[in-house]
N, C-alpha and C positions, 0 to 999 in steps of 0.2 A: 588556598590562602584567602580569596574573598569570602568564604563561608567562615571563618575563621577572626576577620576582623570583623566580620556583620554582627557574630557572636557578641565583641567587645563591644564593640560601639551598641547593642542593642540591651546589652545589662550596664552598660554607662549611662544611656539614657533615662533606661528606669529608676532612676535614681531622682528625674522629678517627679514621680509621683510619688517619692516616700514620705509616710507621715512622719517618720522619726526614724534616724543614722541606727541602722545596728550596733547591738552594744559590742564593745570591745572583747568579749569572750566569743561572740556571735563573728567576730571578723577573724580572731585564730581557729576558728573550727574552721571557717572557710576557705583559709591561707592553707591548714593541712590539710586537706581536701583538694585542693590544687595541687600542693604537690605530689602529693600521692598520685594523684592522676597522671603526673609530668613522667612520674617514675615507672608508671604503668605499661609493661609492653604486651603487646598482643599482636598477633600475624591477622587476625582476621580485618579486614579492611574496611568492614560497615563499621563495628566498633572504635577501630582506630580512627574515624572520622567524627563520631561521636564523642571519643574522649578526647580530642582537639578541643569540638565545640564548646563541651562543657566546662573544659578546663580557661577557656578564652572567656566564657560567659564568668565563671567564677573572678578569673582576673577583672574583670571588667566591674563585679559589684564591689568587690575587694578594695579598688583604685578610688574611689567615687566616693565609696565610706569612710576611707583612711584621710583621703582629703578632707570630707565634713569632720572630722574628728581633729584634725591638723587647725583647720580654722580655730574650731573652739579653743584649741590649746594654745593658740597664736593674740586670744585674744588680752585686751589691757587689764589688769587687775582692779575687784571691785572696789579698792579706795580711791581708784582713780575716776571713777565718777561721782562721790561723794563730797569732793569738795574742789575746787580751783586749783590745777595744775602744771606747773612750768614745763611747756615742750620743748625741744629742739629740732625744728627738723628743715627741709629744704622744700620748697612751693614748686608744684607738680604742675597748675594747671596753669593757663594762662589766663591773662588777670585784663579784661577789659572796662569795669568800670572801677569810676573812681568815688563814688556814693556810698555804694554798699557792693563790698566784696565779698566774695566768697570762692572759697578756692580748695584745694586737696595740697594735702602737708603729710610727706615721705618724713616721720618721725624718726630719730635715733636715741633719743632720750627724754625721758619723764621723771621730771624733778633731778635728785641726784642719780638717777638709775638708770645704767648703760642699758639700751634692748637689747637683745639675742639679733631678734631678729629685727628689720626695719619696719614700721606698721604705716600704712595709710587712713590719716582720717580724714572728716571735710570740716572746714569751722568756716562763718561768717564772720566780719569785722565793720563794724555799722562805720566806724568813724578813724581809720588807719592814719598811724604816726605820720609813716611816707607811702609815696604810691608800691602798691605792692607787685611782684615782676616776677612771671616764671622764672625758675633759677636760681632763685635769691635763699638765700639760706640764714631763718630767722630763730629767736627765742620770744615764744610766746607765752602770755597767763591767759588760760584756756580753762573754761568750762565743758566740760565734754558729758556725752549720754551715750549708751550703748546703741547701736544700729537699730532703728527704729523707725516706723513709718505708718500712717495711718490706713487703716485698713476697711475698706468697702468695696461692695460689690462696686464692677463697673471701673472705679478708678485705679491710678496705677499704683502698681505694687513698691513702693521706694525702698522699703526693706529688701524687697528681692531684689532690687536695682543693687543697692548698697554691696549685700552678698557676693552678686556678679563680678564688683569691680574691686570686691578683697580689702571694701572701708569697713574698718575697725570701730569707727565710732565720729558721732557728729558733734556739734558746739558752737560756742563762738567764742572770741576774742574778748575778753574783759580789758579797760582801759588799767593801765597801770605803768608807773613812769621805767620800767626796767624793759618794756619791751622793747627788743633790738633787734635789727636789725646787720648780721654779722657778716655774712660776704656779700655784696652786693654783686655778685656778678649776672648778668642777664642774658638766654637764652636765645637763640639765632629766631627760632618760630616768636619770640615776644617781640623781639625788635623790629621784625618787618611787619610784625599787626599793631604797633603802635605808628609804625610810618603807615600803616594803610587808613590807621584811627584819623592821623593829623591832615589829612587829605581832605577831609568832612564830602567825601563820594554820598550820593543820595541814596544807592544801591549796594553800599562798604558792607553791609551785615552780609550780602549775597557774595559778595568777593572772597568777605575772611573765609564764607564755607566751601567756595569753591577753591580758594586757593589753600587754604592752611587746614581747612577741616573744625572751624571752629564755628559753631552754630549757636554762641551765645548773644551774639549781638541780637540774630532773629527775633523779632517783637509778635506778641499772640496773632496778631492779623497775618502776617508771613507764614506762622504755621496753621492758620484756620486754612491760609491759597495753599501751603503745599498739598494737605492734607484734602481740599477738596478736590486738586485738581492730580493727586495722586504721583508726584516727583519728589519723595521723600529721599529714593534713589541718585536723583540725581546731584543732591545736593549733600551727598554723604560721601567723601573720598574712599572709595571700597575699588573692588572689582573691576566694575566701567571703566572707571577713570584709571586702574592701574592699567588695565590690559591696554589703552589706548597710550599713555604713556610708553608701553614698552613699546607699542608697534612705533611709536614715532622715534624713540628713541635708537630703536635698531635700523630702524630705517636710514637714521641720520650719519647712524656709527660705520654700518657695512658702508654706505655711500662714499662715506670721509675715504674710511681702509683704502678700499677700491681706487677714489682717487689716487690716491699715495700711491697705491703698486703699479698703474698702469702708467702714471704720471712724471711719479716724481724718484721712486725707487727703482720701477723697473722690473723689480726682482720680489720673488715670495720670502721670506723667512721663518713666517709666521702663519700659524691656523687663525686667518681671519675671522674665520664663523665663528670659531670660540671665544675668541678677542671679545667681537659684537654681544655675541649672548652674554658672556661674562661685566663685561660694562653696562648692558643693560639691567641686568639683575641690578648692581650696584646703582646705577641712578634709580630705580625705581622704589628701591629702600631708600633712597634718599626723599624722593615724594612721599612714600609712608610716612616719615618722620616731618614731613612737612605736616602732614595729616594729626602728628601727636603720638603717630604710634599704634591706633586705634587698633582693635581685636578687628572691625569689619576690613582694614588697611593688611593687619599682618595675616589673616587669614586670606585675602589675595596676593599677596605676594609669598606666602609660602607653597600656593596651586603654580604662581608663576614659577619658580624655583624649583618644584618638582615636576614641570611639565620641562623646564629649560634642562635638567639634568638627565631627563628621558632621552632628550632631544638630541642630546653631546654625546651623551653612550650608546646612542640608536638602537636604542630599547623598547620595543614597541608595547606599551600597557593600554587594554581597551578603557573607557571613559569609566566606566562601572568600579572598577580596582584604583583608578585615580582617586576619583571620589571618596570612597574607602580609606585609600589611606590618609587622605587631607584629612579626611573628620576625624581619623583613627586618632593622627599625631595633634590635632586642635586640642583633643581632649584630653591626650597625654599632659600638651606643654602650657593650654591653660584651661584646667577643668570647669572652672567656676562661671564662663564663659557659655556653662550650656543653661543655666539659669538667667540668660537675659533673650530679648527678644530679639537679639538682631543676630545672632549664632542661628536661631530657626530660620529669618526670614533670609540670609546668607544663602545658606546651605538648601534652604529650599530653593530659591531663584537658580542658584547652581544647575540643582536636578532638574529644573522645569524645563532649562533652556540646554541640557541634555538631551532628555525626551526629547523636543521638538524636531532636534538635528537627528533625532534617531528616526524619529516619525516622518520626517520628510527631509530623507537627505540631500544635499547642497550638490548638483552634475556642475562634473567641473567641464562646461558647455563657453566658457567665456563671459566676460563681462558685461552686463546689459542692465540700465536702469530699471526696465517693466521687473528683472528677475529680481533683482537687490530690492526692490520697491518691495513688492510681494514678497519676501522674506521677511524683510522689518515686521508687513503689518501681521503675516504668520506668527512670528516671533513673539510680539505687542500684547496679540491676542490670547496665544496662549499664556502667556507669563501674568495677566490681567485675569483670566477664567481660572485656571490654577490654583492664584496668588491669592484668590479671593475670601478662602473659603479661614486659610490663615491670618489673613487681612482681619475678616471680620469677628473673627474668633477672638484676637488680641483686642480689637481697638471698635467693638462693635460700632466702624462706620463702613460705607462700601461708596466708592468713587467712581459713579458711572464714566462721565468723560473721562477718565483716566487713559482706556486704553488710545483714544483719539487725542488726547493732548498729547500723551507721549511720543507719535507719531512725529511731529512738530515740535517739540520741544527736546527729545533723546538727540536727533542728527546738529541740532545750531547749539545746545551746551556739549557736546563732545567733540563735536569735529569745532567747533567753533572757539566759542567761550573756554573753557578749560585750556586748550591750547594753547590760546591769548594767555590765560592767567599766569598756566607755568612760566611762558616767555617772560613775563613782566616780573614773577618769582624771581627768576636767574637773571633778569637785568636789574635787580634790585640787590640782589648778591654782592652784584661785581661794581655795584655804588658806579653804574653809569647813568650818564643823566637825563636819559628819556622817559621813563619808567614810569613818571605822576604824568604822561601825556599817553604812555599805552592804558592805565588803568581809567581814564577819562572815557579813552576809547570801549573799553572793555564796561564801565560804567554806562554807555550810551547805548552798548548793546543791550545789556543787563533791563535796563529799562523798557527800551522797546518790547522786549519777552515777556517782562514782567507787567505791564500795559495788557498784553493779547493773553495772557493767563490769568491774572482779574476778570476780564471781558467773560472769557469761556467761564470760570467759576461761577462766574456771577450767575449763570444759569441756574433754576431755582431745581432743577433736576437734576444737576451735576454730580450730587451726593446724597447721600440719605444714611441718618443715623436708624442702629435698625438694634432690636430685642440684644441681650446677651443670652446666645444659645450656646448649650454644652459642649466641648469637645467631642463626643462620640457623635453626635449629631452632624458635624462638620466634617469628620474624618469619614463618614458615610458618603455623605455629599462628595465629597473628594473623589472617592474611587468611582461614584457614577461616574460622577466627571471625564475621569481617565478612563475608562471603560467604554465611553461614548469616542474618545480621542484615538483611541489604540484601531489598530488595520482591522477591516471584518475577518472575521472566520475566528480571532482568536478568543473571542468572551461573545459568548450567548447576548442578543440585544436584549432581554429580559432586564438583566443583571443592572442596569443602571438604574432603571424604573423601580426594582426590589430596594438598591439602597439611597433613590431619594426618598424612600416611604419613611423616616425619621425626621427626617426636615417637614415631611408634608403634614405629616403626623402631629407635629411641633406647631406648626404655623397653626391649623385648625382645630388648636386645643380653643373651645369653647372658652366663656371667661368665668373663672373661678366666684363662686358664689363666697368665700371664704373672706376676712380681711385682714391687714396686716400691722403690725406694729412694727417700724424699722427706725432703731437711736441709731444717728450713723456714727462715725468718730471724726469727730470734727478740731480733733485736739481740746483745747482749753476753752471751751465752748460748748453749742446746744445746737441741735437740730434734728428733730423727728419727723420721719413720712409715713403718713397710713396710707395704705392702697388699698382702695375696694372698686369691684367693679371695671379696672382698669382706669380711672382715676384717681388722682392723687389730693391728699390733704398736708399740706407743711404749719409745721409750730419750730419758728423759729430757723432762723437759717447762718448761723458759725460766723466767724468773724473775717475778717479781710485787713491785708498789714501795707506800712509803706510802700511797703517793695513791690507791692503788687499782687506779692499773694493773697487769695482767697478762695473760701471754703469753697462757693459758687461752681468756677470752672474745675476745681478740683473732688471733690465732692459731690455736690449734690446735681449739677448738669450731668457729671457721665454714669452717676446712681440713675435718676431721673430715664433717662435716654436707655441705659440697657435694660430698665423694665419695660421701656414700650411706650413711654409714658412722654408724649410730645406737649404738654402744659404742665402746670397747676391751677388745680380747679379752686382750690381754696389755700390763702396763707394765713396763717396767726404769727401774729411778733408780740413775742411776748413784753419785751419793753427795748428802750432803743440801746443799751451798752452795745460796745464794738464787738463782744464773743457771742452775741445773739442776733443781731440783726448789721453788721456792719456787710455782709457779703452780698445786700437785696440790691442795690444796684448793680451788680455783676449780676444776680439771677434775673434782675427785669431784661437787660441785654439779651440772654443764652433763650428763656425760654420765657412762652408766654404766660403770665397767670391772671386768671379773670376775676378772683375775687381779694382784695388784702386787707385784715382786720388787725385794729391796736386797740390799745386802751383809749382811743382818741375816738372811737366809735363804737363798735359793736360788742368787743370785750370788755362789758362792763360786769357788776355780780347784777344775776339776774336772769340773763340775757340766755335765748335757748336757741338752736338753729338743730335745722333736721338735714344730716347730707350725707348720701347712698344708704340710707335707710340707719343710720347712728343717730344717735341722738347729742347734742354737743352741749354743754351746763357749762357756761360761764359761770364762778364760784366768785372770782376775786377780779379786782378791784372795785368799792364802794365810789369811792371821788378821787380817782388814779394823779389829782394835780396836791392832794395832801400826801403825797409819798414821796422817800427818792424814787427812783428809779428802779432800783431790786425791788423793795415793796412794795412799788405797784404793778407789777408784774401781773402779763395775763393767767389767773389760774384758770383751769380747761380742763372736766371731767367727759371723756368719751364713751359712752358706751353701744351694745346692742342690746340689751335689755337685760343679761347673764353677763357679759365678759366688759370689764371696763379698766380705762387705763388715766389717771392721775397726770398731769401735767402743770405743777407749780410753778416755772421761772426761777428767778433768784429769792424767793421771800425769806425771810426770817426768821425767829421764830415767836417775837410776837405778832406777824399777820397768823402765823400757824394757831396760835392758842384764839385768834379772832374766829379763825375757821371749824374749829374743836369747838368755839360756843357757837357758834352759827348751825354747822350742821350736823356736828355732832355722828352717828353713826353711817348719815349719806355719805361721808364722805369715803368709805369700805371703797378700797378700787384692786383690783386685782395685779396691776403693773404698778408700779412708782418711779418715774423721776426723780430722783432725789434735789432733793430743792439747793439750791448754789451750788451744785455740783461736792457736795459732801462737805461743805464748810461746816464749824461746828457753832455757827448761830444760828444754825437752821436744824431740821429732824431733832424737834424735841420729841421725848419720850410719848408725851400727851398725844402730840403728833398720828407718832408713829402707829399707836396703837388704837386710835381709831381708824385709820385707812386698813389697817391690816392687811398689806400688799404678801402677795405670795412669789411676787418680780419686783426686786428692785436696781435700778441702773442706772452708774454712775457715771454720766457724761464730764470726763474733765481728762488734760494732759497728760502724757506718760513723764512722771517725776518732774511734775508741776512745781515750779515754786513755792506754793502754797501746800504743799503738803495733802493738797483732797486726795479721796477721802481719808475726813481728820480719823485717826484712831476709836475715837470717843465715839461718833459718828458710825463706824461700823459697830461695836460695841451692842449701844442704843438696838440697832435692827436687829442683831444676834437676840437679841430678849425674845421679836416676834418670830425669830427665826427663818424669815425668807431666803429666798436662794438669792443670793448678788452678782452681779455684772459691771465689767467694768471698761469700759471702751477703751482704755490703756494698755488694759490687758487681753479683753477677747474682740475688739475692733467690733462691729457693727453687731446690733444683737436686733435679733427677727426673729418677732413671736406671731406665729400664724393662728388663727383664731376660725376653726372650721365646724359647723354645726356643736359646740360646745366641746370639742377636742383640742387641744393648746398643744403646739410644736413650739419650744425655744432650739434655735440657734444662734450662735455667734461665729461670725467670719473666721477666725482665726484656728477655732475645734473643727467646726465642724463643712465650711462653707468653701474654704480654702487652704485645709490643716495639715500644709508643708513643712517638713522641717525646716528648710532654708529661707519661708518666708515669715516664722515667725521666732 
């Protein structure tokens, strides 16, 4: 049976590395293929173990496909991103501010037309009728876009995020006097995190996540300390916090029973132990759903639940087959869940802390601090050396205090804090009146912790952001790991020194003579890094919004940091609009850069600079205070003395035809930015055809309001014929430039060329 679901589960899996869903003829050969095999009988027993596997394996690519196939066909029809659309549907998430919302909306209808099925999307509402409330069941005028999300190395994948949680499509809220909303009814989890909101606790963001599983209040500095000091765990209602739940809960429940029969009844009537387990199970679904519901929530309560059903039938299954089947049915009852990160780092944690109890198992010798002490930091440690290798691979950072903060901070939030909270949960329920005097309390603790994990963070060693290395290189690393961990005698001590030689290998790759052109996709905006040398050059750095967002920490920090690359050595801005230079106070915070040039200084025309051996021509602006602002944009010709790349800003196209007379056939560049991001006053023909670019790329939004690039505008380039790019469509494009060899890539083909993330 375990060989059998390893089958499934390991051709389910594979199914993230697909670049694209087998086609639909491709998945009935495989369906009759399976069964053929079901029907297949044979006495010989090696075979009949093999037609198992194969046929498990086949199911297993079968299930995975038919799902990506089921999305696509689930998805909203294309007039329905074309123009503003009346939804219906009912508000998923829970809604804590009141500025700018943004929330998930369980749709039933679009425009006049019933769905089939129910669809999930996410839309923002800059400026809501009334306050908006889990539960509430609205009609919205919605602008909506297909699931989409900017794509660079290093940052996060939001498309693949989208995917995971089965959203349909993103937007927002256009004002319009018909919006309604139509049942007002509100949510048990909204109600108690608007009493938690009304309280103004100084610690409430760390409350709502410990109690309700809601981690939107958390501000970037709360996640800069979890993230340094590595308790992202614990601040995630998963696992942990069910399995302590349950224990407290059965504890309380057997206690109660007991009293009753010896006390008050007298008499048995009842299978008390199944009573307890059975009410356990049930309150602790009820904590799930405190949680939201959450895939990391339902995936420990359905181990809890099938360990509890082991346990009544007195059926004894080793850890190995548990496991197995948890992940078997995860995948069955929600596929889409093996495409996000916390389904890995779940399931991984699982197995580590498996291993460890296999590795050194628990004598039951009696109770002793020294013994439980030395467990934890056993436990800590491996789940921290492990953890890491995943850690870093996802989120290239690695948290050295992690394993000693946790030491200290796992035993006072679970035996402590969390405990408190639930209490304070269920005396909030029952609307008695102590409950804003427990959370004061639980506030007070909150604090204290969060005081002594600052303290420890603050250490300038506590964390280190580190290169983005490959998966194979990590999974190597891995099994040295566990090969160094496992009892002697059973793996040769050779064996882990053989597979750290890819990491070693990796680390002391000499630094590339080679240099790089990287447009990143910045949305509706600009921003390019060349890298030579292992230093960096930026032109230009994307824009930054009310809300908070910007390109900075989203973009160009975790681009920046998974090359390696701890400054910037040189910036260009090219002139000051919000989609080119509005993100440079967020990038002076994140990272250091030593040199910054505008039109206020050094990018003037004229002007030459020499750096890692490129040559840099300032072309444009003459007297940058006679322009708006697009035309006086910094123009920046780079080259190495063969290979050069064009960098115009927003200009025109009468700075363009200034340029055409000025310099005429200098101005030949091999790359093109297309100038305004493909508007059609800019890339005149004259233009064009003296740069004679052989790359040109279109740095601008996915279904931009503006319509870049204009039609006319591609058209024009078609005459010289260059190959185009388009950061909408192929996210980050990186041309490597090696002794006069030219590599293009784009994120999307060829960097990261997922079906499900693009």
């Amino acid at each position: 049976m375990d060989g059998r679901l390893f089958s499934f589960i390991a051709a389910s899996i594979s199914a993230v590395v697909w670049s694209s869903l087998p086609a639909l003829a491709i998945l009935a050969i495989i369906l009759t293929l399976a069964i053929l095999l079901w029907c297949l009988t044979t006495r010989n027993s090696t075979l009949a173990t093999i037609k198992s596997f194969v046929f498990c394996f086949l199911l297993g690519i079968f299930w995975m496909a038919s799902v990506g196939h089921w999305q696509q066909t689930w998805q909203l029809q294309e007039n329905d991103f074309k123009q503003g659309v009346w939804v219906t549907g009912k508000v998923k998430s829970l809604i804590d501010d009141k500025n700018s919302t943004r929330f998930n909306l369980i749709i039933s209808r679009v425009d006049d037309r019933e769905l089939t099925k129910d669809k999930l999307i996410r839309v923002s509402w800059a400026r809501p009728k009334w306050p908006v409330k889990q539960g509430q069941v609205v009609q919205l005028w919605v602008k909506l876009k297909p699931p989409h999300g900017l794509a660079n190395q290093g940052g996060f994948h939001y498309q693949q995020w989208l995917f995971s949680q089965a959203i349909m499509a993103t937007g927002y809220v256009k004002a319009h006097e018909n919006n309604a909303l139509l049942v007002s009814n509100v949510t048990v989890r909204q109600r108690l995190l608007d009493s938690l909101i009304e309280l103004e606790l100084t610690t409430m963001p760390w409350i709502a996540a410990l109690s309700l599983g809601h981690r939107g209040l958390l501000s970037p500095d709360d996640w800069s300390l979890v993230q340094r000091t590595g308790i992202a765990h614990l601040i995630a209602i998963s696992g942990l916090h069910l399995a302590l739940v349950a224990s407290l809960c059965y504890l309380f429940i057997a206690s109660a029973l007991l009293f009753c029969y010896r006390v008050l009844i007298k008499t048995q009537n009842a299978n008390f132990y199944f009573i307890s387990v059975l009410i356990t199970l049930v309150a602790t679904l009820g904590y799930a759903y405190l949680a939201g519901l959450g895939l990391p929530a339902l995936r420990a309560w359905l181990m809890l639940a099938l360990t509890a059903c082991l346990l009544l039938s007195r059926i004894h299954w080793r850890f190995k087959r548990i496991l197995l089947i948890s992940v078997g049915a995860f995948i069955v009852l929600f596929p889409l869940s093996l495409f996000g990160q916390s389904f890995w780092l779940s399931f991984g944690a699982v197995l580590i802390i498996g291993f460890v109890f296999w590795r050194w198992p628990v004598k039951h010798q009696g109770f002793s601090i020294k013994g439980w002490f030395a467990g934890m930091c056993r436990l800590q440690l491996a789940l921290s050396l492990l953890m890491l290798p995943l850690v870093a691979w996802q989120f290239s950072f690695i948290s050295v205090a992690a394993p000693v903060i946790n030491l200290l901070a796992v035993p006072i939030v679970t035996l402590v804090i969390v405990p408190l909270c639930l209490l304070a949960v269920v005396v909030m329920l029952l609307s008695l009146p102590y409950w804003p005097q427990l959370m004061m309390l639980i506030d007070w603790g909150l604090q204290f912790l969060i005081e002594k994990l600052n303290i420890m963070g603050a250490w300038p060693e506590a964390a280190y952001s580190i290169q983005s290395i490959p998966a194979f290189v990590w999974l190597c690393f891995s099994i040295a790991t566990l090969a160094v961990l496992l009892p002697r005698g059973l793996v040769s001590r050779g064996w882990p020194v053989v597979f750290c030689l890819p990491l070693l290998t990796y680390a002391l790759t000499p630094n590339p003579r080679d240099w790089q052109i990287n447009v990143l996709d910045v949305g509706q905006g600009l921003s390019v890094v060349l890298i030579k040398n292992n230093q960096a050059l930026v032109y230009d750095v994307g824009a930054a919004y009310p809300s908070g967002f910007n390109m900075a920490d989203t973009v160009l920090v975790p681009f920046l940091r998974g090359k390696g690359l701890g400054q910037v050595e040189v910036l260009f801005i090219s002139h000051f609009d919000n989609d080119h230079s509005g993100s440079l106070p967020m990038l002076r915070e994140k990272i250091a850069i030593k040199h910054v040039y505008t039109t206020n200084d050094v990018c003037r025309q004229g002007q030459q600079l020499s750096w890692q051996g490129l040559t840099i021509l300032a072309l444009w602006p003459d007297e940058p205070q006679l322009y708006n602002d697009n035309n006086g944009s910094c123009v920046l010709k780079i080259t190495d003395g063969s290979y050069s790349v064009l960098l115009p800003g927003d200009i025109d196209a009468t700075i363009e035809a200034k340029l055409v007379s000025r310099y005429a056939s200098a101005l030949q560049s091999n790359v093109l930015i297309a100038p305004h991001h493909g508007s059609n006053t800019s890339s005149s023909l004259a233009f064009i055809q003296k740069v004679m670019p052989q790359q040109v790329i279109f740095s601008q939004g996915f279904m931009n309001r503006w319509g870049f690039p204009k039609e006319a505008v591609v058209e024009r380039y078609l005459q010289v014929s260059p190959k185009m790019y388009r950061t909408s469509d192929h996210g980050q494009v990186q041309i490597t430039i090696d002794s006069g060899s030219v590599d293009v890539r784009t994120f999307r083909q060829n960097i990261y060329p997922y079906w499900y993330a693009n």
